[in-house]
C-alpha positions in Angstrom: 77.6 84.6 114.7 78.8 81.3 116.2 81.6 83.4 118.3 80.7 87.0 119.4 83.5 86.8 122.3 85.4 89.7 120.2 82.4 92.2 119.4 82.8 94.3 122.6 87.0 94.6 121.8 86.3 95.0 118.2 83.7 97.5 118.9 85.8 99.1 121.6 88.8 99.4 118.8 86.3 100.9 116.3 85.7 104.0 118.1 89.3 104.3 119.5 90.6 104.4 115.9 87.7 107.4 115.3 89.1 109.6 118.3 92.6 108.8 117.6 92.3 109.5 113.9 90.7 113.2 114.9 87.2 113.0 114.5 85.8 115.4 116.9 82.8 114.1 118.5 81.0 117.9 118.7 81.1 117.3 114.6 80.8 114.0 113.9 78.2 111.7 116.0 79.6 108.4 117.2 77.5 106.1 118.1 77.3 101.8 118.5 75.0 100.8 115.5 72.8 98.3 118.2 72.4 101.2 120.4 70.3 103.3 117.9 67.0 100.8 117.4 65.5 103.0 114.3 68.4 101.0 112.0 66.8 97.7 112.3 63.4 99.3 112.0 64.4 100.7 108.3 66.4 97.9 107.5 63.1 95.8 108.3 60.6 98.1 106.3 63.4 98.3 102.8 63.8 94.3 103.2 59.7 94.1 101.6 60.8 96.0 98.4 64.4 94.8 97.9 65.3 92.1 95.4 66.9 89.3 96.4 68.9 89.3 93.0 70.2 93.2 93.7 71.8 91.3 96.7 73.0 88.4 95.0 75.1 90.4 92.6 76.7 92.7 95.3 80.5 91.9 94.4 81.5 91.8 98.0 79.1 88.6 98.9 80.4 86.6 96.0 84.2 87.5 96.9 83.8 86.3 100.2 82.1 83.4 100.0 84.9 82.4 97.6 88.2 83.4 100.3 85.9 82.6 103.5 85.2 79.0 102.7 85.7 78.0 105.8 82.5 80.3 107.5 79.0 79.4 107.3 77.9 82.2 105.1 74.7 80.8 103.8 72.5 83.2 106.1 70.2 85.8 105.3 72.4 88.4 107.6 75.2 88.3 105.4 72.8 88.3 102.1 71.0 90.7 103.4 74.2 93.3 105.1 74.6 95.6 102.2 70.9 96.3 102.7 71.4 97.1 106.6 74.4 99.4 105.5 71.8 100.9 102.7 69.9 101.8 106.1 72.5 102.9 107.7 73.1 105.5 105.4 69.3 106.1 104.2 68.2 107.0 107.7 70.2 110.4 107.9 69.0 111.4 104.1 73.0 112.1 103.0 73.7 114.1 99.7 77.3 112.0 100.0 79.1 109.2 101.3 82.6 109.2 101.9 83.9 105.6 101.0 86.2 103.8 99.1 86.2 102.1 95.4 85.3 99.0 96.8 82.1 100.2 98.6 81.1 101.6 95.4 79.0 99.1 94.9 77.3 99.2 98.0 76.1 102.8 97.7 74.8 101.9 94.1 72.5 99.2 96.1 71.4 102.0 97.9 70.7 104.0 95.5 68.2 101.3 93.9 66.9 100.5 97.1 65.9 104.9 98.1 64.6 104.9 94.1 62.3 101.9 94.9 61.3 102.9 98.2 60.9 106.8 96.3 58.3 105.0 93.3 56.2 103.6 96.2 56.2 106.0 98.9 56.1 109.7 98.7 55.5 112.7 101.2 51.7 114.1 101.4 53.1 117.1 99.1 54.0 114.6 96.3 58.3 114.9 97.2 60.9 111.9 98.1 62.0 110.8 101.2 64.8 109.0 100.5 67.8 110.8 98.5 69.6 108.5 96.6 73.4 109.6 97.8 76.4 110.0 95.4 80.0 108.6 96.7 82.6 110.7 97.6 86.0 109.0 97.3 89.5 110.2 97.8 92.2 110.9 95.4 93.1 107.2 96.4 89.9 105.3 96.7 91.5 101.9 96.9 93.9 100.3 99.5 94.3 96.7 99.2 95.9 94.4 101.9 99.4 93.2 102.2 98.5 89.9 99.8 97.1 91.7 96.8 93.2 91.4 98.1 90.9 93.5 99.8 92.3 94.7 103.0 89.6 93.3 105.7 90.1 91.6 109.1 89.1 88.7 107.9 91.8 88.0 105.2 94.0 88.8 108.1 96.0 91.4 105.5 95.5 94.3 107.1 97.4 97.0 108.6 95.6 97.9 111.7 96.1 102.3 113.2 97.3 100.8 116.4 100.0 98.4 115.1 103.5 99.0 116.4 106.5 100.4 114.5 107.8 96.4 114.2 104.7 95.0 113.1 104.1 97.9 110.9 107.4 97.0 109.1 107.2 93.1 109.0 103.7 93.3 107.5 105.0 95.6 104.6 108.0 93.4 103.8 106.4 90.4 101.5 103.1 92.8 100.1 102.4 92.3 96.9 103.8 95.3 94.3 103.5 95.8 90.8 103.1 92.3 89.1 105.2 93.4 86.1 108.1 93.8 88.1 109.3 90.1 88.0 113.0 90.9 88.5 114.8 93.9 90.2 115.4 95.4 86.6 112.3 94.9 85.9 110.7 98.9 85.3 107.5 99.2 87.4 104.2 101.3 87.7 103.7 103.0 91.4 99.7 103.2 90.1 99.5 99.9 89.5 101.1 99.0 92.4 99.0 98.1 96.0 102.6 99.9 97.6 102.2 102.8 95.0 98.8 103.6 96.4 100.2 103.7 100.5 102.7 106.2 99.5 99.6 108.1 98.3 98.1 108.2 101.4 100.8 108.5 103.7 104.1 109.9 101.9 105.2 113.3 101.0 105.1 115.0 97.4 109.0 114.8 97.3 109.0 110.7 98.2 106.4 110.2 96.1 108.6 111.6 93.0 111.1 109.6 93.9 109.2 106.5 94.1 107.9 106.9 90.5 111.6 107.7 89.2 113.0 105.1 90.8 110.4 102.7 90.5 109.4 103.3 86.6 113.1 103.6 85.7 114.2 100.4 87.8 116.5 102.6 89.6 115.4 101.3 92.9 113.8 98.3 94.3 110.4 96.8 95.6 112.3 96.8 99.5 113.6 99.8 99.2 110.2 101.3 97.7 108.6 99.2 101.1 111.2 100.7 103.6 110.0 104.6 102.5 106.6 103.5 103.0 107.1 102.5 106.3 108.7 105.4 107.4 105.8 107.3 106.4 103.6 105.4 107.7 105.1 104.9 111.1 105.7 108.9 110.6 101.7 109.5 110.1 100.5 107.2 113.2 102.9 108.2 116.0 100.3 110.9 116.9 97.7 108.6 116.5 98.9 106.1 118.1 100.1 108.6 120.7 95.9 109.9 121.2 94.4 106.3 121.4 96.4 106.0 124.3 95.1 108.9 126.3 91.2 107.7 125.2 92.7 104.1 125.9 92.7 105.2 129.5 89.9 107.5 129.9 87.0 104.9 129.2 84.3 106.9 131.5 84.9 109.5 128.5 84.4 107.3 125.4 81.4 106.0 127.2 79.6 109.3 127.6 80.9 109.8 123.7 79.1 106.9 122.8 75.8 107.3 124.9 75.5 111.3 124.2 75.9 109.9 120.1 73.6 107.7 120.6 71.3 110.3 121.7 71.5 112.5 118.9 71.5 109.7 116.3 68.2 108.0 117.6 66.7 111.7 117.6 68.0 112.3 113.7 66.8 108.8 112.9 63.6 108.6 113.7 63.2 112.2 111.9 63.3 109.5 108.9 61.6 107.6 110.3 58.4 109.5 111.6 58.0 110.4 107.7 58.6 106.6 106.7 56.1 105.4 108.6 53.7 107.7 107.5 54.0 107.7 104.0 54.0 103.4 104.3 50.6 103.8 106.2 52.3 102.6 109.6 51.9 103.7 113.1 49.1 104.6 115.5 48.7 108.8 114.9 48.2 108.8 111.2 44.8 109.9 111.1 41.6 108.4 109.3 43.2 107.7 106.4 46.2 105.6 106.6 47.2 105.1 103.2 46.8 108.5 102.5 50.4 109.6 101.5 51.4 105.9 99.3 52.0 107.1 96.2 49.4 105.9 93.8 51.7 105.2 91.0 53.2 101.5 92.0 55.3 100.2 89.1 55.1 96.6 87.8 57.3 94.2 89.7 
């Protein structure tokens, strides 16, 4: 909060990364959070039921305050951020979100947070408002970064869609593999390695059998295992890379992306919304009887 001087370029990289990576804007809406107001409204309205102790034992705001020791992180905007992500997601009543194993734990908050809201407040018909979403991970939910920890900007361990073919390469040279391989003839584990899990993502079926021959049998080494990595990964970005730079230099485009997602976002939202408000007795068109659609049966808190 002290320095925003990089939220327009970070924000600007964002959505370049979401074009370049395919995501076709006709199918999926893109959209700056700020720009759709109904998000802070719903993170507002769940911040009254939502225990301060749910948010205190979100894994992700111990683990930082322990590696970001140098950052003010005694606010409530970074208690309270898993609960502005649970509205992110609660406002378009998903069935699924697609995330990885470490975000786990945030859609498990959500959950909590729509089956509290759901014990309160109800439709006039008696049904829920809120679904309480299930996580939809890949057959590799978990990349870490290039030290062993959660990949995240702040770490500084990540490696970022729009790095170059160098970078790419000296960032993969000292990441942390297998921790059982102490020497070269040391047999490893590709699934318990954070290298194991890029190859995964990015390599073909035939390098990946090679990696867990070579690698379980000590028949080739952590470097080697890095330099096939790298090739695929260079491999999977070049057309990537290659789109970012044709939205790079249409920014009229991304503009009207953003602003026509924006659109259709705050018109979705507030869908929620209008049936939030009701059923918590606010607004100014709910008729004689405000409180009409709370749900009588209020547990004991």
């Amino acid at each position: 909060y002290a320095d925003p001087s990089q939220i327009a370029a970070n924000t600007r990289d964002v959505i370049l990364d979401y074009l370049a990576a395919g995501l076709d804007p006709a199918r999926s809406v893109l959209f700056i959070q700020s720009d759709v107001k109904p998000h802070a409204e719903l993170h507002l309205l769940l911040s009254m039921i939502t225990s301060v102790g749910w948010l205190e034992r979100v894994p992700t705001y111990k683990e930082q305050q322990e590696n970001l020791k140098d950052k003010d992180l005694s606010t409530y905007g970074f208690l309270g951020y898993p609960l502005l992500q649970a509205a992110d997601i609660l406002i378009y009543q998903p069935a699924f979100v697609p995330v990885g194993q470490d975000q786990v734990a945030h859609v498990e908050l959500t959950r909590e947070v729509a089956r509290r809201f759901n014990q309160f407040y109800k439709r006039a018909d008696g049904s829920e408002i809120l679904p309480e979403p299930q996580v939809l991970l890949t057959p590799s939910p978990k990349l870490l970064g290039t030290d062993g920890r959660k990949m995240s900007k702040s770490y500084g361990n990540t490696i970022l869609l729009s790095d170059p073919e160098p970078e790419i390469r000296a960032k993969l040279k000292p990441m942390v593999t297998d921790p059982a391989r102490i020497r070269r003839k040391d047999p490893g584990n590709p699934d318990k390695c954070p290298v194991g899990d890029l190859h995964k993502i990015f390599s073909t079926p035939e390098t990946i059998a090679k990696v867990y021959e070579g690698c379980t049998t000590a028949a080739i080494g952590c470097i080697e295992c890095k330099t096939w990595v790298a090739d695929a990964i260079v491999s999977a970005l070049a057309p990537l890379q290659e789109r970012r730079t044709k939205f790079e230099q249409n920014p009229a485009l991304v503009s009207d992306i953003l602003t026509d997602g924006a659109r259709r976002a705050t018109a979705r939202a507030e869908q929620t919304m209008h049936e939030v408000r009701s059923a918590m007795g606010l607004g100014s068109n709910l008729g004689s009887n405000p409180g009409a659609n709370v749900s009588q049966a209020v547990p004991n808190v």
